[in-house]
C-alpha positions in Angstrom: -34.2 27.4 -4.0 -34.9 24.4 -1.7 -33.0 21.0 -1.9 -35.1 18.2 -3.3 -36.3 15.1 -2.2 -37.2 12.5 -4.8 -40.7 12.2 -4.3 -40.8 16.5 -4.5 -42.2 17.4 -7.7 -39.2 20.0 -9.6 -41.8 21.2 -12.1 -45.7 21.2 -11.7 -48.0 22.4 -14.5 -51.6 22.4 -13.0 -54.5 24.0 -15.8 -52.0 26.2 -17.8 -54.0 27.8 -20.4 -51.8 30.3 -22.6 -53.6 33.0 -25.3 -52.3 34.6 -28.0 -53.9 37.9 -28.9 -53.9 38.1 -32.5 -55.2 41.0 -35.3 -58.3 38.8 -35.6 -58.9 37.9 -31.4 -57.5 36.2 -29.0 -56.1 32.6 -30.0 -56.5 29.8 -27.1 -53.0 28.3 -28.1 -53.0 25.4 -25.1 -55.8 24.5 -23.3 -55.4 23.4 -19.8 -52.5 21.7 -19.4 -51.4 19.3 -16.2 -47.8 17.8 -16.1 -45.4 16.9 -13.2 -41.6 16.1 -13.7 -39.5 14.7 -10.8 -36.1 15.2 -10.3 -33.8 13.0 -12.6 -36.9 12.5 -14.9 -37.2 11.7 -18.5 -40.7 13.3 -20.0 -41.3 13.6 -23.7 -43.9 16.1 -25.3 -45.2 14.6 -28.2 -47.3 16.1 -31.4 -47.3 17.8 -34.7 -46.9 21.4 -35.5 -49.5 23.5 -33.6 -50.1 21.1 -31.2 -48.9 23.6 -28.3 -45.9 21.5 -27.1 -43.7 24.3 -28.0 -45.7 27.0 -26.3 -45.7 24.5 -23.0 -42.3 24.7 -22.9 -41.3 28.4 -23.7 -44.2 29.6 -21.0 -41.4 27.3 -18.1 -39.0 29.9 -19.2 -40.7 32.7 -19.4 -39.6 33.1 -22.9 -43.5 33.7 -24.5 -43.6 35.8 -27.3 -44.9 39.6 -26.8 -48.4 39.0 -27.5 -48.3 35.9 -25.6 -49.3 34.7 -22.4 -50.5 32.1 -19.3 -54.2 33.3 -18.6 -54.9 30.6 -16.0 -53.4 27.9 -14.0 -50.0 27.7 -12.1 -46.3 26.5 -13.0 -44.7 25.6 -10.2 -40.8 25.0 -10.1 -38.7 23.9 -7.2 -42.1 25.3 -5.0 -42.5 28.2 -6.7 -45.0 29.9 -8.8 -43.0 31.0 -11.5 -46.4 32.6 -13.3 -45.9 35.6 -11.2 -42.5 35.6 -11.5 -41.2 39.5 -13.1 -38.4 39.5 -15.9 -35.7 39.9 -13.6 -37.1 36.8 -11.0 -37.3 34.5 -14.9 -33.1 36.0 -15.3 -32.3 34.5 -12.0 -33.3 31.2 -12.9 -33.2 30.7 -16.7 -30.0 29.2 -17.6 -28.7 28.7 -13.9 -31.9 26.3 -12.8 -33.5 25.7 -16.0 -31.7 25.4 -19.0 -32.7 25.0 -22.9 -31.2 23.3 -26.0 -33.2 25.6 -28.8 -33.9 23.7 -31.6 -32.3 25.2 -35.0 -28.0 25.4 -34.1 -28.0 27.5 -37.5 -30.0 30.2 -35.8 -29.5 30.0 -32.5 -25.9 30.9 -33.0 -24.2 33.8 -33.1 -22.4 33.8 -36.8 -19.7 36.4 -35.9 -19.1 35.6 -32.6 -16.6 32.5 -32.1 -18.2 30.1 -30.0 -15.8 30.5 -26.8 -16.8 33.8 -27.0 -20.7 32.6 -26.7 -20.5 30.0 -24.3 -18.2 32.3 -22.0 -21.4 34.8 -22.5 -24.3 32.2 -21.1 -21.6 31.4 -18.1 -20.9 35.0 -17.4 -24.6 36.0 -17.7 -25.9 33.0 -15.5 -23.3 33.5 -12.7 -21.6 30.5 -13.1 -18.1 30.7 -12.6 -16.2 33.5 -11.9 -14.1 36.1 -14.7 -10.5 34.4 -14.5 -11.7 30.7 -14.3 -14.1 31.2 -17.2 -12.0 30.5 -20.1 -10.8 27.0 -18.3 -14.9 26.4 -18.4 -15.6 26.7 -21.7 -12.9 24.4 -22.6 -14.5 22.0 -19.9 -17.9 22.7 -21.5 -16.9 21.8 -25.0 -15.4 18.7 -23.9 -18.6 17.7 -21.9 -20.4 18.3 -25.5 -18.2 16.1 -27.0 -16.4 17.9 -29.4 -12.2 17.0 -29.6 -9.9 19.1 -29.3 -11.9 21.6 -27.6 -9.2 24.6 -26.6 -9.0 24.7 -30.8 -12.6 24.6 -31.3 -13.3 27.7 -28.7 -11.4 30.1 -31.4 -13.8 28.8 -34.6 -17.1 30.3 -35.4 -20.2 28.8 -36.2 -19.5 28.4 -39.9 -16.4 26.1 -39.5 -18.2 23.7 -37.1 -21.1 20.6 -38.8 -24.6 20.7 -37.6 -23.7 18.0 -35.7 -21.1 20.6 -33.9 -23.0 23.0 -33.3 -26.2 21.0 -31.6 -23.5 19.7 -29.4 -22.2 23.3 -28.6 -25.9 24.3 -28.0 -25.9 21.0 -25.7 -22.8 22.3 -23.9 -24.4 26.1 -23.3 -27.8 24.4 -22.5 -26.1 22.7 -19.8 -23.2 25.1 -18.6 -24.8 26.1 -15.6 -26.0 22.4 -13.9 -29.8 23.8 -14.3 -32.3 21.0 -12.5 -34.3 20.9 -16.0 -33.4 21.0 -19.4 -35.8 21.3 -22.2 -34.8 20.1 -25.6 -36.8 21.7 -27.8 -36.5 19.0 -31.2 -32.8 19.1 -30.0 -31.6 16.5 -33.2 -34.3 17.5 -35.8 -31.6 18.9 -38.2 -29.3 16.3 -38.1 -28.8 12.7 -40.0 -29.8 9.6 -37.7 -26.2 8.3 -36.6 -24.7 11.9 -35.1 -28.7 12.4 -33.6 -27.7 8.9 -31.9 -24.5 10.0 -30.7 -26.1 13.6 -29.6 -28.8 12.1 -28.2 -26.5 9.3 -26.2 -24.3 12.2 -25.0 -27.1 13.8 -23.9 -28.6 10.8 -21.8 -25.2 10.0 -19.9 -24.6 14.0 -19.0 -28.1 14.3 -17.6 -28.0 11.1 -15.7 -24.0 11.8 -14.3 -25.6 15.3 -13.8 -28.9 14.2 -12.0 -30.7 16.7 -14.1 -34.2 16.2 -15.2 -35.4 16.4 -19.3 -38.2 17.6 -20.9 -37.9 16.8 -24.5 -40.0 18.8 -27.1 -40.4 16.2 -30.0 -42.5 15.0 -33.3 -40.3 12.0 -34.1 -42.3 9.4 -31.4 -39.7 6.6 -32.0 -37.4 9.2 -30.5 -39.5 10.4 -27.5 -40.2 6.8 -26.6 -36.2 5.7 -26.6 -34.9 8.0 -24.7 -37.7 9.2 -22.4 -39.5 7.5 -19.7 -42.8 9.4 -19.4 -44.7 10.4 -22.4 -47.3 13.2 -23.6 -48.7 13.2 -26.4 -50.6 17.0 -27.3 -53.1 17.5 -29.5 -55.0 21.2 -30.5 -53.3 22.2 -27.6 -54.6 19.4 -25.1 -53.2 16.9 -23.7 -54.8 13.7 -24.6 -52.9 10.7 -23.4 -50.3 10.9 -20.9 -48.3 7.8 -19.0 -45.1 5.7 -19.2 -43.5 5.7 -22.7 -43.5 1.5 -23.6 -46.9 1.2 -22.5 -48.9 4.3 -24.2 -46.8 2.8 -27.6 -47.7 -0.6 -27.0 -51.3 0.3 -26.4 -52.4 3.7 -27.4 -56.0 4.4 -26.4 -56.7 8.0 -28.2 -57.7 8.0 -31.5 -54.7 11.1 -32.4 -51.9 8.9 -30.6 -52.9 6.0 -32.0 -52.4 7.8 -35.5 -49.5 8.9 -34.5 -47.9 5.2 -33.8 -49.5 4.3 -37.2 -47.7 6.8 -39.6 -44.3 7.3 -37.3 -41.8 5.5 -40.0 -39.6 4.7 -37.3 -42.1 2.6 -35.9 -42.8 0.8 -39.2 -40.0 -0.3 -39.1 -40.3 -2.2 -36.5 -44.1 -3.2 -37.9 -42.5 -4.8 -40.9 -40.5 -6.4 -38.8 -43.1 -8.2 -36.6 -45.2 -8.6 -39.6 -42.5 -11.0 -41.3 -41.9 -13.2 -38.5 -45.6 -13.3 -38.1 -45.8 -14.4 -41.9 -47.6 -11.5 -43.1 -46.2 -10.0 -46.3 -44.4 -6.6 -46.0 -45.4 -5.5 -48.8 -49.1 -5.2 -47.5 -47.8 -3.0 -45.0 -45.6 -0.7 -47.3 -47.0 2.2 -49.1 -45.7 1.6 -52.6 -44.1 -1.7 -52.6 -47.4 -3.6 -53.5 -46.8 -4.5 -57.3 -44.1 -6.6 -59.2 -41.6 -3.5 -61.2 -40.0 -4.0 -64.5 -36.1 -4.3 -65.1 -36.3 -2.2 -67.7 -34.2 0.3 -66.5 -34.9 4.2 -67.1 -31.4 5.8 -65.8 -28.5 4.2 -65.5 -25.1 5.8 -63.8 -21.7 4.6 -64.4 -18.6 5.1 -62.6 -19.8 8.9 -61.9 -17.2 11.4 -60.5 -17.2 14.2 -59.2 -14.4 16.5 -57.9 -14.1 20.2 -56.4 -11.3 22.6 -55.9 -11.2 23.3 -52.6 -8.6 25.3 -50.5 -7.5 23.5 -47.1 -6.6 26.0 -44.0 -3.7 26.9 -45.4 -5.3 28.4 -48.6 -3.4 26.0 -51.0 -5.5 24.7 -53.7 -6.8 21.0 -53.4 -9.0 18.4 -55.2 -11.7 16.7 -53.3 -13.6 14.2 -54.3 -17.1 14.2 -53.9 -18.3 11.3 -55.5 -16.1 8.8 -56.3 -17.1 6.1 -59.0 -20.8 5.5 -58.2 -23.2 3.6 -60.6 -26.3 1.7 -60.4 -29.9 1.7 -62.2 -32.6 3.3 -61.9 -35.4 0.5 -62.9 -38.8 1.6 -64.7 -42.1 2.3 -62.2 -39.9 1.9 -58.7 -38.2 3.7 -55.9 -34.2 3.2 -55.6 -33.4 5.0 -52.6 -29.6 7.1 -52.6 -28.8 7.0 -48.6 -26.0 8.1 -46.7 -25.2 10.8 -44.1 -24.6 14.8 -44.8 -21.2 15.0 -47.2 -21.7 11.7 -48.4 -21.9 12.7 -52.1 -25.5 11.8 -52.4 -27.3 15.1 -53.7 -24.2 16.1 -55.4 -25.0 12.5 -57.5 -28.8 13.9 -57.9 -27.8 17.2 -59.0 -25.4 15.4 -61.8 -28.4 13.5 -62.7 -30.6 16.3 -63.1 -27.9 18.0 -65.2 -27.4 20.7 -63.1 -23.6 19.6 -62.2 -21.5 18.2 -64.6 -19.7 15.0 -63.7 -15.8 15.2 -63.9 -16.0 12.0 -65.4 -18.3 8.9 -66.1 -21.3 8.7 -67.7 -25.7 8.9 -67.0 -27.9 7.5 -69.5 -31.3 8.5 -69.7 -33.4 5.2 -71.5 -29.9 4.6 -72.9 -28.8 8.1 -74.2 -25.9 9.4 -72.9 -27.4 12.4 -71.5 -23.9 14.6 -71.8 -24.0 14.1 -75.5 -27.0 16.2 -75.6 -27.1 19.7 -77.2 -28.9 22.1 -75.3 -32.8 21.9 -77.2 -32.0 17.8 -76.6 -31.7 18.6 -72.8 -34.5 21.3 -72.3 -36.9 18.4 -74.0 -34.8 16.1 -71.7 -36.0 18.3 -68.6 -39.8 17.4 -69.2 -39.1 13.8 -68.3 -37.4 14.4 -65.0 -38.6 16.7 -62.5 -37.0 17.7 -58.8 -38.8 17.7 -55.7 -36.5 20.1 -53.0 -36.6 19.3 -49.3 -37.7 22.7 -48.3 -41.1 23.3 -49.1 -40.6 26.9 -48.3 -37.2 27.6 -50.0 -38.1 25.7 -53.3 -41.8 28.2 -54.2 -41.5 31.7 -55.0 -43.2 33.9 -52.4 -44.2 36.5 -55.0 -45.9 33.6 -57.4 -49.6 32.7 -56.7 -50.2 28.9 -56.6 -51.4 29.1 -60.3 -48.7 31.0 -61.1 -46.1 28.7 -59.5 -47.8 24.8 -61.2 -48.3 26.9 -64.1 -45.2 28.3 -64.4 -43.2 24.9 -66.2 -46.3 24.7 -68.8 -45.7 27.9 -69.6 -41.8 27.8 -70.5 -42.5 24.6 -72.6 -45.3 26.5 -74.2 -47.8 23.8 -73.6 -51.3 24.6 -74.5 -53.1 28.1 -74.0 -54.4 29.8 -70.9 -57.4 28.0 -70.8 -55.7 24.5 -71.2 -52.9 25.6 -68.6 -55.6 26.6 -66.1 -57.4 23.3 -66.7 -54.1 21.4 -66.6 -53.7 23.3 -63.1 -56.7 22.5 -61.4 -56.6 18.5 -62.8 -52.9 18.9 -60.8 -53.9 20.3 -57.7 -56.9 17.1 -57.8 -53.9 14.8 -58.2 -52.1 16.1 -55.0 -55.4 16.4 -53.3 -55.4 19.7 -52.9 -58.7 22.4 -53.4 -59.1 24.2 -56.5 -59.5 27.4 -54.5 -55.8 26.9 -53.4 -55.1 28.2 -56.8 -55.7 31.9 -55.8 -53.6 31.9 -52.3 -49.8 32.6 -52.0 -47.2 29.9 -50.1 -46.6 31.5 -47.0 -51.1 31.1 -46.7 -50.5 27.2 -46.7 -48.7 24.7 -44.1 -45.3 23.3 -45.0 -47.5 19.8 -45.8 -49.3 21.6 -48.4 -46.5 23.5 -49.7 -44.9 20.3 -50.5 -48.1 18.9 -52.4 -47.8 22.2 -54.7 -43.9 21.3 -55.2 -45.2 17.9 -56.0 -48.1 19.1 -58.1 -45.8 21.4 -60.1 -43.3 18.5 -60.7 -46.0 16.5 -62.2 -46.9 19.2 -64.2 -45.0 18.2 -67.6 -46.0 14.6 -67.3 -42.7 13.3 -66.3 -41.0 9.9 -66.1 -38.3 10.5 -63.0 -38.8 12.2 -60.2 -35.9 12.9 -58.1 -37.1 13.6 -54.6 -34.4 15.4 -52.6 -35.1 14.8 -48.5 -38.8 15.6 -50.1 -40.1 14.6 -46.6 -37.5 15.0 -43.6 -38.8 18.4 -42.6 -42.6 17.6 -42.1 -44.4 16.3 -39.4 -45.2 12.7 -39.1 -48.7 12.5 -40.1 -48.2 14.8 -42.6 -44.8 13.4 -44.0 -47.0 10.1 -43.9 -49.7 11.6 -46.1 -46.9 12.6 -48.6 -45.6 9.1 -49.1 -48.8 7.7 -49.5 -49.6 10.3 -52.2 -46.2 9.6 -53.6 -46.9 5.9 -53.7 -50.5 6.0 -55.4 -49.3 8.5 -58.0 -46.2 6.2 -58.6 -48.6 3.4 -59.3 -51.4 5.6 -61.3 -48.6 7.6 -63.1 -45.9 4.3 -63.6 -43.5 7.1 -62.3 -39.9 6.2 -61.7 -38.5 8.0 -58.1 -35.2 8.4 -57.3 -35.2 9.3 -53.5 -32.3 11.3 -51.9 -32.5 10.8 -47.8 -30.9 10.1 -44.7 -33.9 9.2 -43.2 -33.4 5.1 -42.7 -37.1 4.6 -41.9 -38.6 6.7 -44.3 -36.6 4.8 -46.8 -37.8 0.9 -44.9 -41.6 2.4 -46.1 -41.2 3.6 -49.3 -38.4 2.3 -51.3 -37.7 -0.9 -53.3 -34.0 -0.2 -53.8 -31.1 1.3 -52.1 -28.1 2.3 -52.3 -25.8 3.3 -49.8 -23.5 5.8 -50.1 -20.4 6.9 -47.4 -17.5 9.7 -48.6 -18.2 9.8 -51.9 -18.1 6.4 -52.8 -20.8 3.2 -52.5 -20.3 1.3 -49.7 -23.6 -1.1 -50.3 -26.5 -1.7 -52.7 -29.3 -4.3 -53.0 -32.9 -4.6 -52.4 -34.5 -3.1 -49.6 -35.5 -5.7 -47.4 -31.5 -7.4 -48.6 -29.9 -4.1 -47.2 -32.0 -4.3 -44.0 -32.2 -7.7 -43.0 -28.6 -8.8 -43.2 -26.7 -5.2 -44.5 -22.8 -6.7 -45.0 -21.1 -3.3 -44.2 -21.1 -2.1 -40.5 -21.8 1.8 -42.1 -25.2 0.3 -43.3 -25.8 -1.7 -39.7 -24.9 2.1 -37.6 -27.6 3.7 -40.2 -30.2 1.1 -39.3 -29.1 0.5 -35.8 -29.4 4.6 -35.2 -32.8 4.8 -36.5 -35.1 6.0 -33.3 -37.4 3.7 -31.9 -36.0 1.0 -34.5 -35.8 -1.4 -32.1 -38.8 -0.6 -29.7 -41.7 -4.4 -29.5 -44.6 -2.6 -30.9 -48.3 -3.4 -29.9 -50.1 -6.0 -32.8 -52.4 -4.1 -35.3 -55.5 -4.3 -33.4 -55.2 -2.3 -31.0 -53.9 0.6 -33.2 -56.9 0.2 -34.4 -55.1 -0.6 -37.7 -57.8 -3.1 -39.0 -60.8 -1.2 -38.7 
């Protein structure tokens, strides 16, 4: 491969179309595609699920799935037409010239191999170093990724290391062999804001000490337009606005991008912002912060614990304290937000309030019952007034279960009403979540994860509840989508006079939606107050990290009217 200079192109996409051929026909998946990346580069592909940005990407490495492939066009790296290119040409320059940080590090590791053991594969299989210096270079590449005390870390698997871990050992691999590209394919979607921050700050200085060139692969636009230079945004596999990252925020001129800047929460963030020092109220800019709430509180948690035997690496028996002393209130008709990072005690808290974990000590009243004095009739009554919304849309519905079958499925165990009624109380629900009636008859895996997570929502609504506790209800959907969900979430709040109880570690999800928070860090609350309190002057430099690592938090926004937000 030639040696670059800087005005050289390293990777030219000109007309790539890519089919699918599918039971039904063949599938256009992206549709004449042109993108250039220099050398030392920055470029972010922007879009929801299905917008081809993923397909782009995989068709650089050759790594297309079977029935997949480039019908027209060229992709040229380093002067080469890599369309032509035969398995063994892609081996001789994946990894070694073009290297990729997949996107899920729970599945793109190998659970019973330790991770020396896998890193010392991608060296060996991209000719990087050779046999007796390889061991030396994995220690090096674990310490490049970041992760201390990396000889130790070599000898664990995958299951001993955080998410945050393993998206750094991915990093490490991706990176292993000094390839001229590397594509992140959603490289920090997994992971809470402050270790995507470091990740994602890691990643920068690398690639720039390196020289390399990024393509990111992203949904999150506050992200793409941090830490990337060049953006694309992709839409039904078409590009429809492409150019420097500040300016196609500041002034989006496609109707889909300009969307796109409107519902990214990151960005409203920084709207709210604006708006206030512009005078404008932020509560005509948040979903479901437009009415006065009532201090009447509906739950109310005192001086909850929780503690687990664990063993430590030794195999003794140990306690450990995953929530230590937490209270606060739940208040009638609003939105307290439980924040914190993974292991901060926060779902544990939520499952304790749902009565699915019992505290090892203090108390949860429910309206001013003690809920733990309760006999069991008490709590299955109890259960109708506070329903759970999971994070995982696909996890949380049985596959077997119809749609009916799964809303109806809670009328059913309380014995409310007949068939008749329960098939009219379905159809009013699926109205609610503004879903079609003829979604009834289909099965989960027939609907998108956005509407999957309107039939969780319907079927928690279905017993007329008070409290709904909404565990990371929105962190894996798309931006549009997730935006559509907490405007739904907000108008049934104020229709219904429901009372949420929001479990994230999404900072800017919470800056939209909720009217409380609390913060939690190790078990313990480090911070509470009212939303715009905690983010306009947060006391604790835990709550300033959160906030401060929130993507695109900090990025001057174009004004309303040319997001077309006015119209």
């Amino acid at each position: 491969m030639t040696e670059h200079n800087a005005e050289k192109p390293l990777l030219e996409m000109k007309g790539v179309k890519i089919a699918f051929s599918s039971s039904t026909g063949i599938v256009e998946a992206v549709r004449g595609v042109d993108m250039t990346i220099y050398p030392g580069q920055s470029v972010a592909i922007v879009g929801e699920s299905g917008s081809g940005k993923s397909t782009t990407a995989m068709s650089i490495l050759g790594l297309l799935p079977g029935n997949g492939k480039v019908t027209d066009g060229q992709i040229v790296f380093d002067g080469e037409d890599i369309t032509k290119f035969s398995n063994k040409d892609y081996e001789r320059i994946r990894g070694s010239h073009i290297g990729l940080v997949p996107q899920d590090p729970m599945s793109n590791l190998n659970p019973v191999w330790r991770i020396g053991t896998q890193i010392e594969e991608s060296l060996k299989a991209n000719h990087v170093v050779e046999g007796s210096k390889r061991k030396e270079r994995v220690v090096q590449v674990l310490e490049e990724a970041g992760l201390p005390d990396a000889e130790a870390r070599a000898k664990q698997y995958p299951h001993e290391f955080s998410g945050g871990m393993r998206q750094r050992a991915l990093i490490g691999i991706g990176l292993a062999a000094r390839p001229k590209l590397l594509i992140a394919d959603e490289p920090t979607s997994a992971l809470d804001v402050t270790v995507q921050k470091q990740i994602l700050d890691h990643l920068e200085s690398l690639t720039k000490e390196l020289g390399n060139a990024v393509l990111f692969i992203t949904h999150d636009l506050g992200l793409a337009a941090e830490r990337a230079e060049h953006l694309i945004v992709m839409h039904r596999g078409r590009i429809v606005e492409s150019g420097p990252s500040r300016k196609i925020l500041q002034n989006p001129q496609h109707p889909y991008t300009k969307r796109l800047v409107t519902a990214a929460p990151s960005l409203a963030s920084s709207r709210i912002r604006a708006a206030r020092e512009a005078g404008i109220e932020s509560s005509e800019l948040i979903a479901g912060a437009a009415e006065e709430h009532s201090d009447e509180t509906v739950i109310s948690v005192r001086n909850l614990t929780k503690e687990f035997n664990v063993r430590d690496s030794r195999g003794k028996k140990q306690q450990f304290k995953a929530v230590d002393n937490v209270s606060f209130d739940l208040r009638r008709g609003s939105t307290l937000a439980l924040v914190g990072e993974s292991g901060s005690g926060k779902s544990t808290v939520a499952n304790m309030v749902l009565n699915l974990l019992e505290p090892t000590s203090g108390s949860i009243f429910y309206e001013g019952t003690d809920t733990s004095k309760l006999n069991s009739k008490e709590l299955f009554q109890l259960r109708r007034k506070m329903q759970v919304v999971f994070q995982n849309p696909y996890g949380s519905l049985d596959p077997l279960y119809s749609i009916f079958k799964c809303i109806e499925e809670p009328l059913r165990l309380h014995k409310i009403g007949d068939r008749k009624a329960r098939e009219a109380r379905v159809a009013e629900l699926l109205d609610m979540v503004a879903m079609p009636r003829s979604a009834m008859r289909r099965y989960p895996d027939e609907l998108s994860g956005g509407q999957r997570q309107r039939i969780a929502i319907a079927r928690a609504l279905a017993l007329n509840p008070e409290v709904i506790v909404l565990d990371e209800a929105v962190s894996a959907l798309d931006v549009l989508v997730q935006n559509q969900i907490i405007q739904l979430m907000a108008e049934l709040q104020r229709d219904l006079n429901l009372s949420y109880l929001f479990i994230t570690h999404d900072l800017a999800v919470v800056r939209q939606t909720a009217d409380d928070v609390v913060v939690m860090q190790k078990g313990a609350v480090v911070e509470q107050g009212t939303t715009d309190e905690i983010f306009d002057n947060p006391s604790q430099e835990y709550t300033r990290n959160l906030i401060n690592s929130v993507p695109g938090m900090h990025i001057e926004l174009g004004t309303g009217e040319n997001l077309g937000l006015h119209e």
